[in-house]
C-alpha positions in Angstrom: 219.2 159.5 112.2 215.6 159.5 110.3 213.0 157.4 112.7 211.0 155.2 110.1 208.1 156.1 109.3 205.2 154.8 111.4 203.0 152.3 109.9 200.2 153.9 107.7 202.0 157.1 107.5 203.1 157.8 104.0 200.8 155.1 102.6 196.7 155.5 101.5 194.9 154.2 104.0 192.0 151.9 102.4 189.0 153.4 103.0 185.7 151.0 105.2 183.6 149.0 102.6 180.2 149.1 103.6 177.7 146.8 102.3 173.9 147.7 102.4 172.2 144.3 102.8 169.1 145.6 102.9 166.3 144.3 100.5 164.1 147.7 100.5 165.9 150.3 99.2 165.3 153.5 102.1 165.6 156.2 99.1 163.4 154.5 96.8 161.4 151.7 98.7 161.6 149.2 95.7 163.1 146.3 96.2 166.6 145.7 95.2 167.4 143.2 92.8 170.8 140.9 93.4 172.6 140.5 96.2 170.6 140.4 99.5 167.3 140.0 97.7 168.7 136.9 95.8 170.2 135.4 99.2 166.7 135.8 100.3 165.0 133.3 97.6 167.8 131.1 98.1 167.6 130.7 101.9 163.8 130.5 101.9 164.2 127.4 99.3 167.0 125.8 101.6 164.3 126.2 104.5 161.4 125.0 102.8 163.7 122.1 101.5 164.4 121.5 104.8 161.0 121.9 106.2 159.5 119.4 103.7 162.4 116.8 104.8 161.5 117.2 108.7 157.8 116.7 107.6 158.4 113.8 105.1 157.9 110.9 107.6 154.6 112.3 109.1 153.3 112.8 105.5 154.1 109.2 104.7 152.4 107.7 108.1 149.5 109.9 107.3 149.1 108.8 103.5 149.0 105.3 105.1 146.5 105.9 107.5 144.2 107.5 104.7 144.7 104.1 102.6 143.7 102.6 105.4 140.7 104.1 105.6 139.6 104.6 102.2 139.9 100.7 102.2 137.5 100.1 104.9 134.8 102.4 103.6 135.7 100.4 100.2 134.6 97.0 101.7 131.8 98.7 103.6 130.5 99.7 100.4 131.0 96.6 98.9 129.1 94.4 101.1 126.4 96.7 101.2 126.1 96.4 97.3 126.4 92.9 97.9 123.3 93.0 100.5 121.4 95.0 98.2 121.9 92.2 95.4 121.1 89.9 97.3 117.4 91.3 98.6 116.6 92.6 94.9 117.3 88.7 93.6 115.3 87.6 96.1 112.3 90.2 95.4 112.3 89.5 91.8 111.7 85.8 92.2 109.1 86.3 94.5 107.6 88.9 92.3 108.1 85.9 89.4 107.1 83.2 91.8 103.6 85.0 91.7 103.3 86.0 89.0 102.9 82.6 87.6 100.8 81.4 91.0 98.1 84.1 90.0 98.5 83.1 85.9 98.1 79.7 87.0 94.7 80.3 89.5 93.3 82.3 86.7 93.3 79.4 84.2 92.3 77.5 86.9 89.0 79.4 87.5 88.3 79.8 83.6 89.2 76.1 82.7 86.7 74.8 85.9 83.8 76.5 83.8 84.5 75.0 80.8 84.9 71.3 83.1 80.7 70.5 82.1 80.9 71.8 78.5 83.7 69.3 78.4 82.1 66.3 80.0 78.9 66.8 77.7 81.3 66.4 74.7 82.5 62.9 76.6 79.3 62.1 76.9 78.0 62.9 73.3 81.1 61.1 72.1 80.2 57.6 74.2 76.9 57.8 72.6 78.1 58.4 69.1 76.4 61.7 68.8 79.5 63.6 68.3 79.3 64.2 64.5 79.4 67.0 62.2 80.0 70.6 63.1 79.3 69.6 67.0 82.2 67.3 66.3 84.5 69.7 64.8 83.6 72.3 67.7 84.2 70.2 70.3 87.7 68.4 68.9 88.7 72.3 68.5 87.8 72.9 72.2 89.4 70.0 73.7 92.8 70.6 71.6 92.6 74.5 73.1 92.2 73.3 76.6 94.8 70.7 75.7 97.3 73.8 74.7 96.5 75.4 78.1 97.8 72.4 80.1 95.0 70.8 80.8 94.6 67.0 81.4 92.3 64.2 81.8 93.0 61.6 83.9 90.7 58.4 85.4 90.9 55.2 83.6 89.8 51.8 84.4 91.8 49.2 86.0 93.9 51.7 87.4 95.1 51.5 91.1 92.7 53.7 93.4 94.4 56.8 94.8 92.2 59.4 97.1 94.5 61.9 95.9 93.1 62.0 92.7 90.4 59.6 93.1 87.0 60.0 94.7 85.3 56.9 95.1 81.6 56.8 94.4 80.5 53.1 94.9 82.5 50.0 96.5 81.9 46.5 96.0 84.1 43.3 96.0 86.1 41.2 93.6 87.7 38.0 93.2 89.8 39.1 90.4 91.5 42.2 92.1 94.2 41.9 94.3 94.4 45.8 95.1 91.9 48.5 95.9 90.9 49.2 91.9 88.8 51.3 90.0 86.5 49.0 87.9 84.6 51.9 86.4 84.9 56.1 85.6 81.8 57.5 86.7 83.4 60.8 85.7 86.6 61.8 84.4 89.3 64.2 86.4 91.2 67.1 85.4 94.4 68.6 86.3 97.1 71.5 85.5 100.5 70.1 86.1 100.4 68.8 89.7 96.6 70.9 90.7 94.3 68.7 90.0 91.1 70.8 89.0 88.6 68.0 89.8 89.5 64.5 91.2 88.1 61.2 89.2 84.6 60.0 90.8 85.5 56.0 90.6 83.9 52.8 91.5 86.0 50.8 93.1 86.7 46.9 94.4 88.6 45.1 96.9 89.3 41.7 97.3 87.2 39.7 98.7 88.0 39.5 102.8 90.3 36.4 104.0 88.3 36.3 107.6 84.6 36.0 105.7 86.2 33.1 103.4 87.8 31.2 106.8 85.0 31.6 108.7 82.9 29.7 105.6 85.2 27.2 104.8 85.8 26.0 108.5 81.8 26.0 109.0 81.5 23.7 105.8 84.6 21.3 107.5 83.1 20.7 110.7 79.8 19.7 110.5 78.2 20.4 113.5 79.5 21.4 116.9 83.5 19.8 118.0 83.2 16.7 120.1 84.8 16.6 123.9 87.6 14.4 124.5 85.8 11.5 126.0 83.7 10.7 122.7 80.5 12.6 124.5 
């Protein structure tokens, strides 16, 4: 009686498989291409995928923090270009604002020494000895001046006003009812709402109520008022 054959005898037995997984090569020292060197690639991109999931919700609060901010220093910025506006609208029409006051004082000084070249023309023109070339000069002077903004004011039978009027001589009239200038000693100037040189006036009032009572209750009575008991 044969005893059957023990298991593996008789047969090949299959030899270990070993599997260098090694990326460097010992012999060599490159690296090896394929199998563990491709795992390698693989497996770092699964752990950086991973990585950049487990860091995607702190990335998002931070981008939101950083919008944040760059929207405050936005509006910061904003209102101080508004502020600066603001004081460079105001500077320019102050800067405009004198301008014109100093334009305005300089005609002002040249136009007051022309004032007597102008009232001798007046005066020339009342006496009818405004003719000829004088007359043509002096028409073309008084239309320049005229140009410039200057204006003559002062007439008669005009309401007084000591804003504009200066009053020279007083008397009193029966056929004003108001404080009036009856005559225009000398005329006034102005530029717009400066007046240059006020208009030196005579004026007249009415004639006072108390003066005319006083005289009309003399005339009425006669003599001194009598007592009660005829005396």
């Amino acid at each position: 009686m044969t005893t059957p054959p023990t298991k593996g005898e008789g047969e090949e037995r299959e030899a270990p498989v070993i599997r260098d997984r090694r990326r460097i090569d010992p012999e060599t020292g490159k690296v090896r291409e394929g199998g563990q060197a491709q795992a390698a690639p693989e497996s770092a991109a699964d752990s950086g995928a991973g990585a950049a999931a487990a860091g995607q919700a702190p990335a998002g609060e931070g981008a939101s923090a950083g919008e944040q901010a760059l929207r405050t220093q936005l509006d910061e910025r904003t209102a101080d270009l508004q502020r600066l506006k603001a004081e460079f609208d105001n500077y320019r029409k102050r800067v405009e604002r004198d301008r014109l006051a100093v334009r305005e004082q300089a005609l002002a000084n040249v136009l007051n020494e022309l004032l007597p070249v102008l009232d001798d023309i007046g005066r020339a023109r009342e006496h009818e000895e405004l003719t000829g070339g004088f007359k043509s000069v002096g028409e073309a002077l008084e239309a320049v001046v005229g140009k410039l903004g200057l204006e003559k004011f002062g007439e008669k039978g005009e309401p007084f006003d000591p804003t504009v009027h200066e009053a020279l001589m007083h008397s009193y009239s029966p056929d004003v009812t108001d404080t009036t200038c009856v005559d225009v000693l000398q005329p006034g100037y102005r530029i717009g709402e400066r007046v240059l040189r006020p208009a030196r006036v005579a004026v007249a009032e009415p004639a006072p109520e108390s003066a005319a009572a006083e005289d009309g209750g003399t005339s009425e009575g006669g003599g001194q008022p009598k007592s009660d008991d005829g005396e």
